[in-house]
Backbone as CSV, one residue per row, in Angstrom:
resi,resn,N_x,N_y,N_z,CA_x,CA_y,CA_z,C_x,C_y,C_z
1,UNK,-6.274,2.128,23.549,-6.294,3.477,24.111,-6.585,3.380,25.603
2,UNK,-6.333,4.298,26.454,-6.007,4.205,27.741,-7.338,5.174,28.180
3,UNK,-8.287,4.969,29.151,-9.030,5.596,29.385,-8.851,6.542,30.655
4,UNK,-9.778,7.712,30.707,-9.430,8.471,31.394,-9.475,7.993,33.017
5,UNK,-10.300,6.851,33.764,-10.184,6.521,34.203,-8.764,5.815,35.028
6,UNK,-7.953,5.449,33.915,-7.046,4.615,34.054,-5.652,5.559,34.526
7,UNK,-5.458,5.963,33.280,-4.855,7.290,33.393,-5.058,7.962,34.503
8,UNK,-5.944,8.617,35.144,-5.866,9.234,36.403,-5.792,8.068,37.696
9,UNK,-5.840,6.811,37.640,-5.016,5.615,38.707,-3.893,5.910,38.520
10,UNK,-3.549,5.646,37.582,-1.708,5.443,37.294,-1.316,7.076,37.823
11,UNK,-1.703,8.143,37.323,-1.220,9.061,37.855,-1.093,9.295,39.915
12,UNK,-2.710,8.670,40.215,-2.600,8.887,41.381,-1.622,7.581,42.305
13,UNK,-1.224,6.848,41.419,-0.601,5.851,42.270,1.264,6.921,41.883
14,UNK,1.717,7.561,41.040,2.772,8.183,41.306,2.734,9.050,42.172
15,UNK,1.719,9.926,42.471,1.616,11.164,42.902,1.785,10.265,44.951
16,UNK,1.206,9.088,45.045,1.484,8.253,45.888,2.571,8.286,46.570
17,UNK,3.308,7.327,45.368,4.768,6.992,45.340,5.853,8.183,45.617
18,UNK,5.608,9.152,45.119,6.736,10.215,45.095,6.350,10.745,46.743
19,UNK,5.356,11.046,47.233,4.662,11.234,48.267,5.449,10.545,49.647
20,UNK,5.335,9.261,49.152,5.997,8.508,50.174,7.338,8.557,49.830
21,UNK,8.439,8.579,49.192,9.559,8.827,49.162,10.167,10.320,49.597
22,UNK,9.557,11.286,49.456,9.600,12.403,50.240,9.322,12.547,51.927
23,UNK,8.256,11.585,51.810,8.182,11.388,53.445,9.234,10.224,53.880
24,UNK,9.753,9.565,53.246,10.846,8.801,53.526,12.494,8.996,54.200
25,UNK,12.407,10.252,52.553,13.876,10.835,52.830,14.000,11.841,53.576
26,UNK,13.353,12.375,54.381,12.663,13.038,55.196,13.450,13.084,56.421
27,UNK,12.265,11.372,56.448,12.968,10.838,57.572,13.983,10.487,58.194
28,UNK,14.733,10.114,56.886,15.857,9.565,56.813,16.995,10.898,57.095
29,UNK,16.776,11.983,56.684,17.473,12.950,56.696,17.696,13.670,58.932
30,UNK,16.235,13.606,58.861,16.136,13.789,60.801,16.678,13.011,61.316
31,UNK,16.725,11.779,60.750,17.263,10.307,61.755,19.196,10.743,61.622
32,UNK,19.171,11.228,60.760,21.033,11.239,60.571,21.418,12.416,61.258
33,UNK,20.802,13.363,61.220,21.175,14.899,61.742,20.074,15.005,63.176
34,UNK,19.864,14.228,63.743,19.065,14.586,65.428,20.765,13.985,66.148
35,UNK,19.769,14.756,67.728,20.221,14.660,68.612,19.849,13.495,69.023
36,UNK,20.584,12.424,70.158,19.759,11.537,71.153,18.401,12.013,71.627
37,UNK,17.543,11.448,71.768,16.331,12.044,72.087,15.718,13.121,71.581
38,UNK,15.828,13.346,70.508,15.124,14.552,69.797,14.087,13.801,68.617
39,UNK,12.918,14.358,68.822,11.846,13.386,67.807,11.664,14.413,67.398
40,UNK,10.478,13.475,65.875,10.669,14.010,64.549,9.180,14.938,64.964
41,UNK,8.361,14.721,65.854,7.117,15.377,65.752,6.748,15.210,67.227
42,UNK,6.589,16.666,67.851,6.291,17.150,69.131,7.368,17.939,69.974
43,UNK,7.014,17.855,71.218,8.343,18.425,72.039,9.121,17.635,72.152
44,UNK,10.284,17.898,72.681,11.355,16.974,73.231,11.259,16.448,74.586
45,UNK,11.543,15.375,74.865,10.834,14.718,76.282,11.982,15.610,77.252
46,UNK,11.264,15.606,78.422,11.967,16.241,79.950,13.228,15.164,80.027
47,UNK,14.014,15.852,80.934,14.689,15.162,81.614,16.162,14.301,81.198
48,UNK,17.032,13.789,81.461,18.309,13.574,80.655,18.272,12.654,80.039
49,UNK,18.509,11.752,78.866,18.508,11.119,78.013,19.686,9.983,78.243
50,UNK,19.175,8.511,78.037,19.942,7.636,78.923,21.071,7.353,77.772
51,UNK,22.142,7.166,77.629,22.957,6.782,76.288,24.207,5.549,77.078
52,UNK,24.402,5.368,76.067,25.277,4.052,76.537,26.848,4.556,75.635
53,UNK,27.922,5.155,76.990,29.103,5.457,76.381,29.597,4.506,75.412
54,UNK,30.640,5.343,74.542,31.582,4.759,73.231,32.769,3.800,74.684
55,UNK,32.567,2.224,73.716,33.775,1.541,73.859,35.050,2.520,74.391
56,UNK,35.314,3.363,73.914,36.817,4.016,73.790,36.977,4.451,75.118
57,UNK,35.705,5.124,75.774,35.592,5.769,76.829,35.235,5.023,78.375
58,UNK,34.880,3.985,78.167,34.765,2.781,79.219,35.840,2.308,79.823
59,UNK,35.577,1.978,81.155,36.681,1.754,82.019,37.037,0.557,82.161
60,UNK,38.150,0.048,82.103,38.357,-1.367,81.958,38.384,-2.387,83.202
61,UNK,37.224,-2.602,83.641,37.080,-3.055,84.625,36.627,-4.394,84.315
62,UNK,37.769,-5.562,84.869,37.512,-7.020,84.989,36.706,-7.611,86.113
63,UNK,35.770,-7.838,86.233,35.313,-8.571,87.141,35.404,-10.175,86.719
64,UNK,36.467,-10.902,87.506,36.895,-12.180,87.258,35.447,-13.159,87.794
65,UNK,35.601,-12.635,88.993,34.186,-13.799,89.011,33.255,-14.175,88.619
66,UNK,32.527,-12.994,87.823,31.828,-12.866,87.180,31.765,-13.753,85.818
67,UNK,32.845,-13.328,85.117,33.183,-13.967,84.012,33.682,-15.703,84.415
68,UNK,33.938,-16.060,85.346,33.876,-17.100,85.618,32.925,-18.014,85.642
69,UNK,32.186,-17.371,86.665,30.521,-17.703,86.731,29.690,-17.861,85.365
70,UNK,30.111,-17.204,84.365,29.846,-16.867,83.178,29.978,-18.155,82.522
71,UNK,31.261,-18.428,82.804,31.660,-19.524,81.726,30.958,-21.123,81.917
72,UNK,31.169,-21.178,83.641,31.038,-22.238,83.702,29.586,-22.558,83.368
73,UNK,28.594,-21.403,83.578,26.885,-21.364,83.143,26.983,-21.347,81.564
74,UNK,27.589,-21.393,80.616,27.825,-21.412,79.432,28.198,-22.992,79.225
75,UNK,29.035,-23.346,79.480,29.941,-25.010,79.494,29.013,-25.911,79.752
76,UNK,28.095,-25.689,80.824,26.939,-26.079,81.231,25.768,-26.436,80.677
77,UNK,25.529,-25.325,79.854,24.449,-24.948,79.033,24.836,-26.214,77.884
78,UNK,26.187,-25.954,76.883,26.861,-26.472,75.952,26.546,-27.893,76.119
79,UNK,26.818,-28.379,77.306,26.912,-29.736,77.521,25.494,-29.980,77.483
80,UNK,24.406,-29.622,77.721,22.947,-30.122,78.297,22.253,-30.187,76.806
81,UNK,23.350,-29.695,75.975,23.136,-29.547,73.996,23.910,-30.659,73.651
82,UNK,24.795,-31.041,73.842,25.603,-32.017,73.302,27.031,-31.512,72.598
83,UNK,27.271,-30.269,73.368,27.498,-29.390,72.460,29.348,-29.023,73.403
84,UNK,29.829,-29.944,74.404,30.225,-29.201,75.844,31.788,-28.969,74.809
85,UNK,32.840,-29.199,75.854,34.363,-28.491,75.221,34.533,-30.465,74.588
86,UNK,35.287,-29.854,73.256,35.732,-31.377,72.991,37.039,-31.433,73.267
């Protein structure tokens, strides 16, 4: 037989559990439906909100040297691993 003791653990460890899954899906629900910068508790901060445009909308700008510079500090790197172009 299960004592009353016991019985009211087990109950308070559901009453827990369901507790935290409500505060979960909650969360989960604000996190899918906010804005950039909109939090789950307080005001919304001042000022414009920094975001990093969609791929689609970026300008296709090559900077060759760069990527040059890039590579050869990469090849570099590779080699000082054992690792260079075979």
């Amino acid at each position: 037989m299960i004592s009353f003791s016991h019985a009211f653990l087990i109950m308070a460890a559901f009453a827990f559990l369901l507790l935290l899954a409500v505060l979960l899906g909650g969360w989960l629900v604000f996190k899918s439906k906010s804005a950039p910068g909109e939090r789950l508790i307080g005001p919304a901060p001042k000022g414009s909100v920094f975001t990093i445009p969609d791929a689609a909308f970026a300008p296709d700008v090559v900077d060759e040297e760069q990527d040059k510079k890039m590579m050869e500090n990469t090849e570099r790197f590779l080699s000082m691993l054992g690792g260079g172009k075979p």
